[in-house]
PDB file with one MODEL, atoms N, CA, C and O in Angstrom:
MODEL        1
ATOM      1  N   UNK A   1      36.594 -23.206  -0.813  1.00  0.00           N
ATOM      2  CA  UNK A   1      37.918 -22.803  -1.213  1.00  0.00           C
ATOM      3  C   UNK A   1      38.325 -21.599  -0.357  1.00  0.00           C
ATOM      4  O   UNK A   1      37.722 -20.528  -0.293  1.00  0.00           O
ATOM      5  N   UNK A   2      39.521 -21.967   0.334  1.00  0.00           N
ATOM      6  CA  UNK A   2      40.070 -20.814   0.662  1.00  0.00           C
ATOM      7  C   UNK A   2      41.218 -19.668   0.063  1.00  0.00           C
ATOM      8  O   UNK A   2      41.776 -20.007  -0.981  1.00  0.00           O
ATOM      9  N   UNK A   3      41.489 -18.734   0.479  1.00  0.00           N
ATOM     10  CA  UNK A   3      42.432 -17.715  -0.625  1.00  0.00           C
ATOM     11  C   UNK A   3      42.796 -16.496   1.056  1.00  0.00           C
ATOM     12  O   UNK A   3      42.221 -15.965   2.007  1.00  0.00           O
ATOM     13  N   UNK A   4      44.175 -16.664   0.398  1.00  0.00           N
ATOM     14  CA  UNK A   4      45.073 -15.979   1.434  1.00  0.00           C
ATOM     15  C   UNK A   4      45.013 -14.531   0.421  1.00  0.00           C
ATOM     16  O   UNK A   4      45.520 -14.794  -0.669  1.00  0.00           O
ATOM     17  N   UNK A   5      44.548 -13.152   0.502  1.00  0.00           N
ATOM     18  CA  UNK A   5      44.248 -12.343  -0.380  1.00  0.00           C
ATOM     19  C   UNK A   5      45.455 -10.956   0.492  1.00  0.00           C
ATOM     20  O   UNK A   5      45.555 -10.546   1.649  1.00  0.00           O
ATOM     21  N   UNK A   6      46.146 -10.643  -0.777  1.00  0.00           N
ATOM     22  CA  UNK A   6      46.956  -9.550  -0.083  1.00  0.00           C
ATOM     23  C   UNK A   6      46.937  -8.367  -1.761  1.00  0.00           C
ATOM     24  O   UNK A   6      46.772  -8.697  -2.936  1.00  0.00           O
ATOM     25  N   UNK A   7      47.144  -7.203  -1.237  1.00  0.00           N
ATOM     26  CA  UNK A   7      46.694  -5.863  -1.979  1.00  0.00           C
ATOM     27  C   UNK A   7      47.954  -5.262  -2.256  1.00  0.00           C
ATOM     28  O   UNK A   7      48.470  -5.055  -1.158  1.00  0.00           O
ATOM     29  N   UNK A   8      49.103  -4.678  -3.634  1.00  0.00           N
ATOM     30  CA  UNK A   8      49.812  -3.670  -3.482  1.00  0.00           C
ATOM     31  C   UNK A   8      49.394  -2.605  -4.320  1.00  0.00           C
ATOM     32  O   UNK A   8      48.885  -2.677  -5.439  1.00  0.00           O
ATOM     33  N   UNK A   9      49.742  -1.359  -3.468  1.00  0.00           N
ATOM     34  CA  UNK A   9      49.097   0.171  -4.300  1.00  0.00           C
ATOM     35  C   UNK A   9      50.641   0.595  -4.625  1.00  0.00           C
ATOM     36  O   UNK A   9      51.442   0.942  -3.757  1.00  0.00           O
ATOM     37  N   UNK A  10      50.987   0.489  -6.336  1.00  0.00           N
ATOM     38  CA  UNK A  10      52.033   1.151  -6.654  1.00  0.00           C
ATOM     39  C   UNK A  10      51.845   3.035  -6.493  1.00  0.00           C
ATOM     40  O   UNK A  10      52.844   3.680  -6.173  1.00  0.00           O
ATOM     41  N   UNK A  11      50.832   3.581  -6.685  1.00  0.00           N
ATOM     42  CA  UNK A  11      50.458   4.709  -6.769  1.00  0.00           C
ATOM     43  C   UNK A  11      51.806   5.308  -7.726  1.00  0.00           C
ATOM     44  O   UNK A  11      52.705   4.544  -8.078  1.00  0.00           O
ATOM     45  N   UNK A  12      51.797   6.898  -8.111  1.00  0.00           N
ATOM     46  CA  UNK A  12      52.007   8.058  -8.637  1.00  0.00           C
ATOM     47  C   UNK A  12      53.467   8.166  -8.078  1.00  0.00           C
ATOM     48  O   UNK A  12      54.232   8.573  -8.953  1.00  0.00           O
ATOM     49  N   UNK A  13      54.012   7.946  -7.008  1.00  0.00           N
ATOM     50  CA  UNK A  13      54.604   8.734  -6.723  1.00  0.00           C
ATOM     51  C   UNK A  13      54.842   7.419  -5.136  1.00  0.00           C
ATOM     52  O   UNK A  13      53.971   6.843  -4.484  1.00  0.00           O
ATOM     53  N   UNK A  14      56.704   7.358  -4.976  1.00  0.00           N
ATOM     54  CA  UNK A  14      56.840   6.519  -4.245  1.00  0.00           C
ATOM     55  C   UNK A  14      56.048   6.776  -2.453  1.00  0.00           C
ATOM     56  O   UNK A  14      55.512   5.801  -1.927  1.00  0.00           O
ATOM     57  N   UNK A  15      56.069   7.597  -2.004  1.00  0.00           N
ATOM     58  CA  UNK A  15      54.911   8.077  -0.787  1.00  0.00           C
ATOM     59  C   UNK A  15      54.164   7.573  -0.932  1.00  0.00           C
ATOM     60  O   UNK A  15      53.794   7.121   0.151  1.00  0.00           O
ATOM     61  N   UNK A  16      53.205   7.106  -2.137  1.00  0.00           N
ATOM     62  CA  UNK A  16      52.078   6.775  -1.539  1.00  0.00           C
ATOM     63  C   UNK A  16      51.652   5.138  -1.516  1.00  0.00           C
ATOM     64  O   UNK A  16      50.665   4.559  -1.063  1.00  0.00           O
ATOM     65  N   UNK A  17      52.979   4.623  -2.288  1.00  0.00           N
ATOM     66  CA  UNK A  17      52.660   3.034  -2.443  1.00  0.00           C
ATOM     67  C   UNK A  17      52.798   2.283  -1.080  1.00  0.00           C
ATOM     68  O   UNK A  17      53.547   2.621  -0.164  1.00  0.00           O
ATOM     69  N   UNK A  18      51.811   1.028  -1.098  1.00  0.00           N
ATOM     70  CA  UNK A  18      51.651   0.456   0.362  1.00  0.00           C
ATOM     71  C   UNK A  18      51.463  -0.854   0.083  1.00  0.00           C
ATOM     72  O   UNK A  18      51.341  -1.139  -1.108  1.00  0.00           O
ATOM     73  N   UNK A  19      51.410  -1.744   0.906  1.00  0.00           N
ATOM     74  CA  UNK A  19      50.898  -3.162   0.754  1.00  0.00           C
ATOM     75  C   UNK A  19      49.818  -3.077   2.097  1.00  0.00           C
ATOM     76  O   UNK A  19      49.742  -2.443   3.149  1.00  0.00           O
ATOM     77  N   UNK A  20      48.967  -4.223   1.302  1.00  0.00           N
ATOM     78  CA  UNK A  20      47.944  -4.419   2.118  1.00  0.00           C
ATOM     79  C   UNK A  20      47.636  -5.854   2.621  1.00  0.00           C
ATOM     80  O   UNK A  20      47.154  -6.501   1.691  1.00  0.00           O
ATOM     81  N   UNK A  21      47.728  -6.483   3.603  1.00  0.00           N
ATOM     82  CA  UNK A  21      47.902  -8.080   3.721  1.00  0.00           C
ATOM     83  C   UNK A  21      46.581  -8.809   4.215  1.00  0.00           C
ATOM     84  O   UNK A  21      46.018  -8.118   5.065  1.00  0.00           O
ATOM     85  N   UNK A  22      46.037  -9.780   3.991  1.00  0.00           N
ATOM     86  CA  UNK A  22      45.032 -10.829   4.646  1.00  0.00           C
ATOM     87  C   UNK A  22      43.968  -9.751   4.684  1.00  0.00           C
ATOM     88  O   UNK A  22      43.602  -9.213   5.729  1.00  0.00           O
ATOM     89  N   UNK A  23      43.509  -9.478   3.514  1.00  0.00           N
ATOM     90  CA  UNK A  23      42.312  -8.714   3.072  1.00  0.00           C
ATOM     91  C   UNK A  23      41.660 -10.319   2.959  1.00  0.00           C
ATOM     92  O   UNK A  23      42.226 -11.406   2.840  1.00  0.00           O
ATOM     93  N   UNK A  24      40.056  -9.901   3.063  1.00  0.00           N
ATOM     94  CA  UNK A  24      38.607 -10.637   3.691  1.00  0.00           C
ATOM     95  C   UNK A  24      38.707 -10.027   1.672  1.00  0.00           C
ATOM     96  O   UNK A  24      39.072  -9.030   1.049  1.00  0.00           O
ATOM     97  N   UNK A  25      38.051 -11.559   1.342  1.00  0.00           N
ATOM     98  CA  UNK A  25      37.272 -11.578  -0.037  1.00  0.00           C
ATOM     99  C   UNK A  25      35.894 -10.634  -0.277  1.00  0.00           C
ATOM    100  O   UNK A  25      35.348 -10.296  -1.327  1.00  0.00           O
ATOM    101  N   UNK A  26      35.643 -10.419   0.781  1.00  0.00           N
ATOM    102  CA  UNK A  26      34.475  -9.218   0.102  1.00  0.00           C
ATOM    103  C   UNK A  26      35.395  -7.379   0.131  1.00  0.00           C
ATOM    104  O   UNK A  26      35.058  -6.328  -0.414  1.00  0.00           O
ATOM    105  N   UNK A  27      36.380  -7.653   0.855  1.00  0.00           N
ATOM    106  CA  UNK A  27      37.418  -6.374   0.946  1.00  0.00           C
ATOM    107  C   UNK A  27      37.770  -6.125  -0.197  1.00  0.00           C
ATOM    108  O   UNK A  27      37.744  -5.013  -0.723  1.00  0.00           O
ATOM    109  N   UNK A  28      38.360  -7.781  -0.990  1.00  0.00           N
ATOM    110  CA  UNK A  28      39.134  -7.675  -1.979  1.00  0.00           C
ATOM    111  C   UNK A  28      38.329  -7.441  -2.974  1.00  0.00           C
ATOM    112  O   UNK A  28      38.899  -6.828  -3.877  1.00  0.00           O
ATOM    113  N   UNK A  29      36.448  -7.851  -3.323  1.00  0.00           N
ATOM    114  CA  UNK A  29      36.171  -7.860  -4.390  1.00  0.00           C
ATOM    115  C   UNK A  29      35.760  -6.245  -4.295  1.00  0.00           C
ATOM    116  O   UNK A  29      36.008  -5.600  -5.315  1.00  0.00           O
ATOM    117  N   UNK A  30      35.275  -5.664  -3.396  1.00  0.00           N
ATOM    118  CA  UNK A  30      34.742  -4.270  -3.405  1.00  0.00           C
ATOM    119  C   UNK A  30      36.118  -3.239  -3.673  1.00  0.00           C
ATOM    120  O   UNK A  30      35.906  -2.082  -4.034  1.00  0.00           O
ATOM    121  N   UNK A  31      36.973  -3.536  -3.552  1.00  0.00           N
ATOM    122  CA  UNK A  31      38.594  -2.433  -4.275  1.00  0.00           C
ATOM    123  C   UNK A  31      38.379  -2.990  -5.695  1.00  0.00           C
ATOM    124  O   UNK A  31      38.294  -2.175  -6.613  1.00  0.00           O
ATOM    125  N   UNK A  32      38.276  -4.408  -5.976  1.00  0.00           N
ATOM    126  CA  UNK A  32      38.092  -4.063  -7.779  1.00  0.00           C
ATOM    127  C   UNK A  32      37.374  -3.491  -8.532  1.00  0.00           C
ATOM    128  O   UNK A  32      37.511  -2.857  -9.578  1.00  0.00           O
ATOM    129  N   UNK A  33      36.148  -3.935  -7.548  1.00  0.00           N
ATOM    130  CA  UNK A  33      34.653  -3.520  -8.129  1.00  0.00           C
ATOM    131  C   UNK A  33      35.079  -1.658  -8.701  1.00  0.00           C
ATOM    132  O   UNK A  33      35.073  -1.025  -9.757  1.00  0.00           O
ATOM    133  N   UNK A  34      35.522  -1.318  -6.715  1.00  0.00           N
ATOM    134  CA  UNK A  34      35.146   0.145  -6.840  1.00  0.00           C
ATOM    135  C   UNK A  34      36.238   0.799  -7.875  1.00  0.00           C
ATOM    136  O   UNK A  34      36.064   1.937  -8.311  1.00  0.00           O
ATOM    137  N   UNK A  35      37.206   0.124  -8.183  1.00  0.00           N
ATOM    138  CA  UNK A  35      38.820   0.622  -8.648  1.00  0.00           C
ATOM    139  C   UNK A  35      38.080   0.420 -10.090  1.00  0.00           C
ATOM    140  O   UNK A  35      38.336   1.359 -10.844  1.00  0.00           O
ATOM    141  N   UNK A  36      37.050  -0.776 -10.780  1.00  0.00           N
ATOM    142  CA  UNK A  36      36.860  -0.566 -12.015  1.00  0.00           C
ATOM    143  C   UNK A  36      35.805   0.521 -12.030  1.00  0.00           C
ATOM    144  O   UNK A  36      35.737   1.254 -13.017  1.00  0.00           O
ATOM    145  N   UNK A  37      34.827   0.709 -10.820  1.00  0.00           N
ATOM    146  CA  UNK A  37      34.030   1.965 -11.273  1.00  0.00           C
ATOM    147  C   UNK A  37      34.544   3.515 -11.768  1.00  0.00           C
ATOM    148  O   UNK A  37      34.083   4.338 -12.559  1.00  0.00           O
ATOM    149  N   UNK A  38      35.820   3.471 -10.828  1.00  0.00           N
ATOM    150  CA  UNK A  38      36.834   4.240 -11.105  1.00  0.00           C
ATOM    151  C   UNK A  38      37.478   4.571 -12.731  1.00  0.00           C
ATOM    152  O   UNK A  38      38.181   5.560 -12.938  1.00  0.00           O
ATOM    153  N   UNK A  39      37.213   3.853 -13.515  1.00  0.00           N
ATOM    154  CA  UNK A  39      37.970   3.860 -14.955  1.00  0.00           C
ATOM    155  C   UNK A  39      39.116   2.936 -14.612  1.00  0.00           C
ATOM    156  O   UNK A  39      39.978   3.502 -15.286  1.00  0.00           O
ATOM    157  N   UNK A  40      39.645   2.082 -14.138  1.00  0.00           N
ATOM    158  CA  UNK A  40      40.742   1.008 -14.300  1.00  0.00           C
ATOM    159  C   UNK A  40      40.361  -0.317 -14.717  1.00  0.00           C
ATOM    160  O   UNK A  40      39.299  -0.741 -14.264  1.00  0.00           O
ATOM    161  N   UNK A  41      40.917  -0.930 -15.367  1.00  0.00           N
ATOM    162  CA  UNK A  41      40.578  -1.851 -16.203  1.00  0.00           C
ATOM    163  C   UNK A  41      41.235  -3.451 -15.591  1.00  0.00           C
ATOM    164  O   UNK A  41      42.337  -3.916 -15.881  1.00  0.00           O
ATOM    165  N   UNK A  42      40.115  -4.126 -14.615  1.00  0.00           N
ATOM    166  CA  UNK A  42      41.009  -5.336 -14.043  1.00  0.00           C
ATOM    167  C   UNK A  42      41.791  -6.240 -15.439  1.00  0.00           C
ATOM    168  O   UNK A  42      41.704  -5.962 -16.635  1.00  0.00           O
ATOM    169  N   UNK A  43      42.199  -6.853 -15.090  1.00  0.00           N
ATOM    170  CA  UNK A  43      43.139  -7.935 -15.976  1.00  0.00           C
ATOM    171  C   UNK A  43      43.713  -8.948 -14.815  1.00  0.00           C
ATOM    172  O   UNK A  43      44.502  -8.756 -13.891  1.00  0.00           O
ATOM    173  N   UNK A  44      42.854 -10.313 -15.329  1.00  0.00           N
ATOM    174  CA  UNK A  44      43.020 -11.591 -14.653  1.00  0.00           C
ATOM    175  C   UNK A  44      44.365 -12.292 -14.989  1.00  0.00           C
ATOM    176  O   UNK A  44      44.723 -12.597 -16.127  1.00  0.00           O
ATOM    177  N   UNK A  45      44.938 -12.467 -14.044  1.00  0.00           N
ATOM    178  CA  UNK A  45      46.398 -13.657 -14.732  1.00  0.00           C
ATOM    179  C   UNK A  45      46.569 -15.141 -13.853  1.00  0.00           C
ATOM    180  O   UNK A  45      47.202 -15.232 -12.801  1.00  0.00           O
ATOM    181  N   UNK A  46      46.142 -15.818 -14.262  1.00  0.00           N
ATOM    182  CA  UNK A  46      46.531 -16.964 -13.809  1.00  0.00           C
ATOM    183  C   UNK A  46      47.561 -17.948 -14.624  1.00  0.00           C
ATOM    184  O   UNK A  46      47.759 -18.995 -14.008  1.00  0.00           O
ATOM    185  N   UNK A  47      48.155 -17.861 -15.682  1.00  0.00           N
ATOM    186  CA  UNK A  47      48.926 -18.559 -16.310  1.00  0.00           C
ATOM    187  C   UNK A  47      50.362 -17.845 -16.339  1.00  0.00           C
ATOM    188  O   UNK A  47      50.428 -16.619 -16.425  1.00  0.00           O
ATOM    189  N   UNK A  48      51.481 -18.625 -16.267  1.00  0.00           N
ATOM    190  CA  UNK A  48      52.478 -18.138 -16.446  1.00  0.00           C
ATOM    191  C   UNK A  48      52.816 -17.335 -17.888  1.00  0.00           C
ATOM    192  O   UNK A  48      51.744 -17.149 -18.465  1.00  0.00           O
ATOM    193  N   UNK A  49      54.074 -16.737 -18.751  1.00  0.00           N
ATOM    194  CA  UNK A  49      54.463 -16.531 -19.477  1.00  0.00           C
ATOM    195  C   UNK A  49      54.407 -18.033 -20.526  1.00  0.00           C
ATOM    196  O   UNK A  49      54.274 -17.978 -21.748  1.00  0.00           O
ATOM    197  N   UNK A  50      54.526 -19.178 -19.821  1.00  0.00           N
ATOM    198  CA  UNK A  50      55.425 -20.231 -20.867  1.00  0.00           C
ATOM    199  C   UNK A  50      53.823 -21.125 -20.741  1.00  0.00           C
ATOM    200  O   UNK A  50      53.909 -22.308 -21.072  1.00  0.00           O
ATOM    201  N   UNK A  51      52.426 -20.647 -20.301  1.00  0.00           N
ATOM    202  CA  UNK A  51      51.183 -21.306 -20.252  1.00  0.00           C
ATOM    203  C   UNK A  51      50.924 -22.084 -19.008  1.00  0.00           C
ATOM    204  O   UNK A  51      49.931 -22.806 -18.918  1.00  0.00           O
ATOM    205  N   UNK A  52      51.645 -21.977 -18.209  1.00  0.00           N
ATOM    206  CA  UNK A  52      51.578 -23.069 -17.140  1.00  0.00           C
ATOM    207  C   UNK A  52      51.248 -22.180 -15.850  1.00  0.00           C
ATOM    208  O   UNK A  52      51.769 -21.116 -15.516  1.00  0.00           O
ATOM    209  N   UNK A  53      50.023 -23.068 -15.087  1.00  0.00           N
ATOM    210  CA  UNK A  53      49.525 -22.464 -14.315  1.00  0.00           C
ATOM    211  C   UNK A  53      50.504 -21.833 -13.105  1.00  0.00           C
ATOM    212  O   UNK A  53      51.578 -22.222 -12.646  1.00  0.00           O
ATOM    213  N   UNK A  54      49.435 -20.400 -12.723  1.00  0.00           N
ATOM    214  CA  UNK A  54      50.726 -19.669 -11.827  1.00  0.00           C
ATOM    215  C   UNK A  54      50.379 -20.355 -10.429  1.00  0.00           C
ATOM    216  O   UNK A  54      49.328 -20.966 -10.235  1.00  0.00           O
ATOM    217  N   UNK A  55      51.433 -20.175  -9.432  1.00  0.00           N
ATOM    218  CA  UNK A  55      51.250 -21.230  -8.572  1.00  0.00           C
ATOM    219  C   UNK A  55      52.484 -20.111  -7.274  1.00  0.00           C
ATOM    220  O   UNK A  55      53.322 -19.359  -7.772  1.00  0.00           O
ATOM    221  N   UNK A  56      52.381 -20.197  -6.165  1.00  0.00           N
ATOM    222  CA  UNK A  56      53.328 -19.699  -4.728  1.00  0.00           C
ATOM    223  C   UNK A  56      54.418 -20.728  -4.494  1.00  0.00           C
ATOM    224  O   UNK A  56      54.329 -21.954  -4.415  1.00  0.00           O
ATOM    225  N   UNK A  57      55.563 -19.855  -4.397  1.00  0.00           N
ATOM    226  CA  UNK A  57      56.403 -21.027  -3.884  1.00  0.00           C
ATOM    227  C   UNK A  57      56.407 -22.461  -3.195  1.00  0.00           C
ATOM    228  O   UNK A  57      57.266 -23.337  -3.288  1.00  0.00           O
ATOM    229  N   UNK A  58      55.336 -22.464  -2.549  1.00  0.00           N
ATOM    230  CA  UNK A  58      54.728 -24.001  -2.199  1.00  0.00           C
ATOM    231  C   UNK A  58      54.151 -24.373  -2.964  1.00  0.00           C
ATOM    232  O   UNK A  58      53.981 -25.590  -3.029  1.00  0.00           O
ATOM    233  N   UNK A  59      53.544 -23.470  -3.958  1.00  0.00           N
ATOM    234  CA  UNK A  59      53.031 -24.887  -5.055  1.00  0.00           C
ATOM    235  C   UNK A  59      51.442 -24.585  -5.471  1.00  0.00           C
ATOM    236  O   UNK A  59      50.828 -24.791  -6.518  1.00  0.00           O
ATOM    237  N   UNK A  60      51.036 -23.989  -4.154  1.00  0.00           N
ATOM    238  CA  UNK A  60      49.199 -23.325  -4.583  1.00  0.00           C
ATOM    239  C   UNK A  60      49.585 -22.807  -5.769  1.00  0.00           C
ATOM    240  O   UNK A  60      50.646 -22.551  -6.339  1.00  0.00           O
ATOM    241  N   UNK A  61      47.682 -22.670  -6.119  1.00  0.00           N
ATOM    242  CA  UNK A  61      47.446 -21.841  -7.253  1.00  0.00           C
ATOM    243  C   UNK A  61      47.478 -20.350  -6.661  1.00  0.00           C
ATOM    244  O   UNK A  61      47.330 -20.089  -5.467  1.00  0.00           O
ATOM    245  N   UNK A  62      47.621 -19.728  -7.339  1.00  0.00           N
ATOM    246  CA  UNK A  62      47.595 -18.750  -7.855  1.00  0.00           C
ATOM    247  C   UNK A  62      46.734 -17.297  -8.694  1.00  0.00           C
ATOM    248  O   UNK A  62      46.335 -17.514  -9.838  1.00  0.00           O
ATOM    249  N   UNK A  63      46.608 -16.573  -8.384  1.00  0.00           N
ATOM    250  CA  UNK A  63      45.509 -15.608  -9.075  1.00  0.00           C
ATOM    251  C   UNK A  63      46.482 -14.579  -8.719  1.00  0.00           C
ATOM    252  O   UNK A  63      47.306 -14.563  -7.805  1.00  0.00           O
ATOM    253  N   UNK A  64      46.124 -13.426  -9.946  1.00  0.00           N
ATOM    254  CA  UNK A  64      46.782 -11.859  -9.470  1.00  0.00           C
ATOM    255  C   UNK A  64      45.676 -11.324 -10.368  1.00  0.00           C
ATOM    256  O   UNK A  64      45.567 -11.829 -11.485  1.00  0.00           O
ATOM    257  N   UNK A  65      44.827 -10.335  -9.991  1.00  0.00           N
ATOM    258  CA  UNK A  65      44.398  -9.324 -10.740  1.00  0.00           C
ATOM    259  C   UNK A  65      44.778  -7.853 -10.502  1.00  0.00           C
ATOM    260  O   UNK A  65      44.577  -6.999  -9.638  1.00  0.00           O
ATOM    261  N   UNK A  66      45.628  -7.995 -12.052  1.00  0.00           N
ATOM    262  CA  UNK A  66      46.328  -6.427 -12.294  1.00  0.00           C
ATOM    263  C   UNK A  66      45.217  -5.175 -12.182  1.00  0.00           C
ATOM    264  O   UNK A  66      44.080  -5.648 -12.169  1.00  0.00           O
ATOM    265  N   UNK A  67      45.224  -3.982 -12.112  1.00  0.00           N
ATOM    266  CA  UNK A  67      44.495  -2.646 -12.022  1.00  0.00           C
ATOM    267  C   UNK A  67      45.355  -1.671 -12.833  1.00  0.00           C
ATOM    268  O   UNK A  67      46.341  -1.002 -12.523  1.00  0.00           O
ATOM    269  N   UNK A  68      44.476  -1.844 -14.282  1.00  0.00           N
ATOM    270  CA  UNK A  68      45.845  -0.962 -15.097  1.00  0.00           C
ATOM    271  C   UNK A  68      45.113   0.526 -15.269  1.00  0.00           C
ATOM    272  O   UNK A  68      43.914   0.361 -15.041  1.00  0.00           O
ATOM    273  N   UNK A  69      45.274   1.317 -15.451  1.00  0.00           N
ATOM    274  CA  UNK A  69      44.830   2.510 -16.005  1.00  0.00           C
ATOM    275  C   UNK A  69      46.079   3.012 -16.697  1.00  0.00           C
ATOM    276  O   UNK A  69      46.886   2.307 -17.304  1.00  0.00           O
ATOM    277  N   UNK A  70      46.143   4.582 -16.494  1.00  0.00           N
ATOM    278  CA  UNK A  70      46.991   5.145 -17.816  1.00  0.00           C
ATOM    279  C   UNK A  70      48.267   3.942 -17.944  1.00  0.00           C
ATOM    280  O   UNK A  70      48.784   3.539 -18.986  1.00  0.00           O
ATOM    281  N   UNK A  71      48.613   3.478 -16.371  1.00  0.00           N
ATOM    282  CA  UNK A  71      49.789   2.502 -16.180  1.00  0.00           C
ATOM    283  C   UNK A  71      49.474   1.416 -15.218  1.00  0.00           C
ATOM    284  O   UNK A  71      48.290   1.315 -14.894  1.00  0.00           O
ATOM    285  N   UNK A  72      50.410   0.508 -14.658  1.00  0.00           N
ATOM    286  CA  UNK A  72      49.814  -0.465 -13.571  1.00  0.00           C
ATOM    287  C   UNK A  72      49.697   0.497 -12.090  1.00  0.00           C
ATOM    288  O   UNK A  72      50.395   1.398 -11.625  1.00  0.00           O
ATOM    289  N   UNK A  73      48.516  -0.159 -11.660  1.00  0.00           N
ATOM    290  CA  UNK A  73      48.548   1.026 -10.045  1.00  0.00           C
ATOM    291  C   UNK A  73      48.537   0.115  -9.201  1.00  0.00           C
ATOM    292  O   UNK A  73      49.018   0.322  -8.087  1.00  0.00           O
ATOM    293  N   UNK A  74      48.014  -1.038  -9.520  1.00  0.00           N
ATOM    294  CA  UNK A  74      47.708  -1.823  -8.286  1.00  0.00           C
ATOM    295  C   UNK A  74      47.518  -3.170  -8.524  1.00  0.00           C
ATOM    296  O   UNK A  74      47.094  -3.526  -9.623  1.00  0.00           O
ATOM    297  N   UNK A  75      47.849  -4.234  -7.375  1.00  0.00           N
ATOM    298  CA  UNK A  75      48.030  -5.637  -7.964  1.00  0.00           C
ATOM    299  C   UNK A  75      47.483  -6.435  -6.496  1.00  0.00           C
ATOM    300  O   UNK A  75      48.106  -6.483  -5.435  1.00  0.00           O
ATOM    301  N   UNK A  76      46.253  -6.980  -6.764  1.00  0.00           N
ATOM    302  CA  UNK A  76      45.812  -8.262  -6.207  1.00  0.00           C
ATOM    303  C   UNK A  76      46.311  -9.303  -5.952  1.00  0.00           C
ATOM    304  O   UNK A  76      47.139  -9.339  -6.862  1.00  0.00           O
ATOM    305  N   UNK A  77      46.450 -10.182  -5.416  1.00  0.00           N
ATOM    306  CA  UNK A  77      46.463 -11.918  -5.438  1.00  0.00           C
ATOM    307  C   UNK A  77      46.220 -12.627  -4.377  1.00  0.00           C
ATOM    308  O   UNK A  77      46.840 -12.536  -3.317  1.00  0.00           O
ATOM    309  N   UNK A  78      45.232 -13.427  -4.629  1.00  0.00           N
ATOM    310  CA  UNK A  78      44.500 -14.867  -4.520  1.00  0.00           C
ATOM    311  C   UNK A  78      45.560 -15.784  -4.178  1.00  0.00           C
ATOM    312  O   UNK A  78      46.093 -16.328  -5.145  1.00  0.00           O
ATOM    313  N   UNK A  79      45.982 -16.080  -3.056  1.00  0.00           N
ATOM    314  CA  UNK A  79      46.726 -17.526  -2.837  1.00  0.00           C
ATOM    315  C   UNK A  79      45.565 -18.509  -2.206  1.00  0.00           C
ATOM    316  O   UNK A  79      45.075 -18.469  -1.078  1.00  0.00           O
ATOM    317  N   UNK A  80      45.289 -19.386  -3.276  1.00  0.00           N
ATOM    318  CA  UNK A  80      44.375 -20.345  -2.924  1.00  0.00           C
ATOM    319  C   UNK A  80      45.377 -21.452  -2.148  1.00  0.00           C
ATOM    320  O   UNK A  80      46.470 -21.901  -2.492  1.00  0.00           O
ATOM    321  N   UNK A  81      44.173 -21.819  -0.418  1.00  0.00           N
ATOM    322  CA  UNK A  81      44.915 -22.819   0.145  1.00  0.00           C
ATOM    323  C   UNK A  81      43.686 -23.792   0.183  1.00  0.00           C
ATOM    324  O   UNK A  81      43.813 -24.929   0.636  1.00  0.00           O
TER     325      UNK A  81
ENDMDL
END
């Protein structure tokens, strides 16, 4: 399975938010890993609001794992091709 993996850092304060694109799956799992060693709490979403799987304008599936702490900081996603 492949996965097109891209990173956004809302951060604190608009300066410091960034996107991060065509992150390597061991890139992506070591920012969760280290972001939950950190005290942030991942949260997996693959289903829409209405239960139906989340999916990219073409139609792949879908993955986002949120990074919440006091608020959201940062957001993952997995475009499986």
């Amino acid at each position: 399975m492949r996965f097109r993996i891209n990173h956004q850092f809302f951060g604190p304060v608009p300066e410091a938010r960034y996107t991060g694109t065509e992150l390597s799956e061991d890139q992506a799992y070591r920012l969760i890993g280290a972001n939950t060693v950190a005290g942030f709490e991942p949260i997996v979403h693959t289903l829409t609001a209405t239960g139906e799987r989340m999916r990219t304008p073409d139609g792949q599936p879908l993955t986002v794992v949120a990074l919440h702490g006091t608020q959201l900081m940062s957001a993952i996603w997995f475009e499986q091709h």
